[in-house]
N, C-alpha and C positions, 0 to 999 in steps of 0.2 A: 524537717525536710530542707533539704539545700537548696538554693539558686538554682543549680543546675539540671535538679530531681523535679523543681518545680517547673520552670520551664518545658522540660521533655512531656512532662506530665501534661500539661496546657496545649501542646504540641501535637500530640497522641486525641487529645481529646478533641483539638479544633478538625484535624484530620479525619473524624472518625466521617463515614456518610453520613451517620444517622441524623447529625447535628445541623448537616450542609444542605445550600439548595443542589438541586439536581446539575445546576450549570456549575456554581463551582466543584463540585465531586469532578464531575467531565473536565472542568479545567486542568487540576491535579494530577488526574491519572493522564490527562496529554503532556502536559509537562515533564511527567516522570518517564512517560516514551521518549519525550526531545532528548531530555541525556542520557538514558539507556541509549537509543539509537547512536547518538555521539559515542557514548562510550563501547557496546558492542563493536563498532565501527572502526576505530581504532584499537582496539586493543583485541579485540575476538570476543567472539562469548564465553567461551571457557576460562580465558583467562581474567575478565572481569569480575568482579563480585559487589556483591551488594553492600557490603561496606563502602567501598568505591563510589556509587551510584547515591549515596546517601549522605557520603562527602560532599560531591560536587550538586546537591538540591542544598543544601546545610541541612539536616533533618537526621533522625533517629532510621535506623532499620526498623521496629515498628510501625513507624508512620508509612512507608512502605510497604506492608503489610496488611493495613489498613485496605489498601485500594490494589492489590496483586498480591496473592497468593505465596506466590516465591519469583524466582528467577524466571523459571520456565515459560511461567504465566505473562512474563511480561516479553518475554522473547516470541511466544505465539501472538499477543496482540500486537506487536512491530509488522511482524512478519503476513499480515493479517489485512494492515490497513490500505496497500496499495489497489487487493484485489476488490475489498469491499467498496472502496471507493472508485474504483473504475464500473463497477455494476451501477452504482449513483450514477457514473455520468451517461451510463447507459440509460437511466429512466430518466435523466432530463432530456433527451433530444427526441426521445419517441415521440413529444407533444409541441415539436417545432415545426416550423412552416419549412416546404421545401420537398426535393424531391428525396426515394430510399437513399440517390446515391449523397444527395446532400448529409443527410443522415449519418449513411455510413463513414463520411472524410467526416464530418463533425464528431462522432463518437469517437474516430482512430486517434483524432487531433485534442480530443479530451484527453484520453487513457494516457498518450504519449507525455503533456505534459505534467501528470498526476505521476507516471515515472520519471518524469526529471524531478518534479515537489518533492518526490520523496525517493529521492538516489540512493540514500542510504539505508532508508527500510529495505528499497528492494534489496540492493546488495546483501544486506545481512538476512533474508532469505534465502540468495541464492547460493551465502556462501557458511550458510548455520543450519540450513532445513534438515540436515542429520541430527539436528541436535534436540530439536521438536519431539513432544509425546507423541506416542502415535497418534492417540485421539484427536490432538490439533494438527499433524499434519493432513490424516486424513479429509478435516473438516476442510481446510486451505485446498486441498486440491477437489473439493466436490467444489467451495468456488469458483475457483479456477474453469474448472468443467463450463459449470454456468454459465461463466463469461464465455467460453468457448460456444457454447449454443446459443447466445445471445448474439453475439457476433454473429451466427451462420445464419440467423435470420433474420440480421439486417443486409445479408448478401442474398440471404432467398428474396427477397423484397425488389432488392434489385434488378432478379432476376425476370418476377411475376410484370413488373413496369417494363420490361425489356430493354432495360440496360447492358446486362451481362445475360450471352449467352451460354457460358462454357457450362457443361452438364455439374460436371464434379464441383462448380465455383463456391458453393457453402462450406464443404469437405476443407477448404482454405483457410477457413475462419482460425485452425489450431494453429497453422502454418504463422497466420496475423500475428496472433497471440506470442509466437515466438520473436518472427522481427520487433515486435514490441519491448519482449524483455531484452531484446537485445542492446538496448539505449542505453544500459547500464556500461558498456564498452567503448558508447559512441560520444559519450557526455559526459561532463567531470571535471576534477581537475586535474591541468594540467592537458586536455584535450581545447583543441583550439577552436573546436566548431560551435556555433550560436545556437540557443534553444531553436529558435524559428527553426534554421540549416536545418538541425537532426529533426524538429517535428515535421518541416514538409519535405526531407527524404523518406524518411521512414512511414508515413501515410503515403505518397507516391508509390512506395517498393509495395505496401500490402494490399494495392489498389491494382498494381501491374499481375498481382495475383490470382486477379477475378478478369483478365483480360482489360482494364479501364486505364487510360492512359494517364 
């Protein structure tokens, strides 16, 4: 066996999960989003490849393999992580002191910067979701959903405290949801405005939505 046969081999096999603790597994497969994301991001997803992606980890396409299925798979959990993690910052504020409307700017003001954390996941959702299996785009947008109901009742919340009187003001929530993804146009580079700027216009804009100034 060669050097090079052995290595890959050592490689493949430190890779494997079965070998790993559960935090490093988790470490790897994030790491392999980091440059997937970098590279979908620059270059597209289509025209990316996993040769590519396996280059710039230095690693085998196997080892790759080991922790994502194919391309796809690794394009759906990109695609994946912004929403699931805006639902997280949603069960961290439900158990904070304060009032629904505290709540609500604190949840917008999470989501918001969990979209600038990850500018470029979203982006390569909003600009690859044609390219998703069905079965995970479907799944993403039953997220999506949930986030959208989860929002409308922390503005029913608002409503029951009588904060916000407007009837329709939960029906808003999707509206939110959209100034929210909208930050991917507001922030960047080459855009001059500061996180703070974009995070407290864009809770401000989805605040004047529910009548709250």
């Amino acid at each position: 066996m060669t050097k090079v046969n052995a290595s890959r081999r050592k490689e493949n096999v430190q890779g494997s999960g079965r070998e790993l603790k559960p935090s490093v597994v988790a470490y790897k497969r994030e790491r392999i989003l980091e440059e997937a994301g970098a590279l979908f991001f620059t270059k597209g997803y289509e025209a990316a490849t996993l040769d590519m992606l396996a280059e710039r980890l230095s690693v085998t396409k196997p080892f790759l393999y080991t922790y994502y299925r194919n391309k796809g798979h690794i394009l759906s959990a990109i695609c994946e992580i912004g929403v699931q993690e805006s639902l997280a910052a949603l069960d961290g504020v439900e158990n904070t002191a304060g009032t629904s409307v505290d709540h609500l700017w604190a949840a917008l003001s999470a989501v918001a910067n969990i979209i600038i954390d990850r500018y470029e996941y979203i982006t390569i959702y909003q600009r690859e979701m044609m390219n998703l299996e069905a079965a995970d785009a479907h799944r993403i947008l039953r997220l999506r959903h949930q986030f959208d109901l989860r929002v409308a009742q922390l503005v029913e919340a608002c409503q029951r405290e009588g904060f916000v009187t407007l009837d329709d003001a939960p029906e808003m929530a999707i509206w939110m949801g959209g100034l929210l993804s909208w930050i991917t146009n507001c922030y960047g580079p080459g855009i001059k405005r500061s996180r703070e700027i974009v995070v407290k216009q864009v809770v401000h804009a989805c605040m004047r939505l529910i009548g709250l100034g």
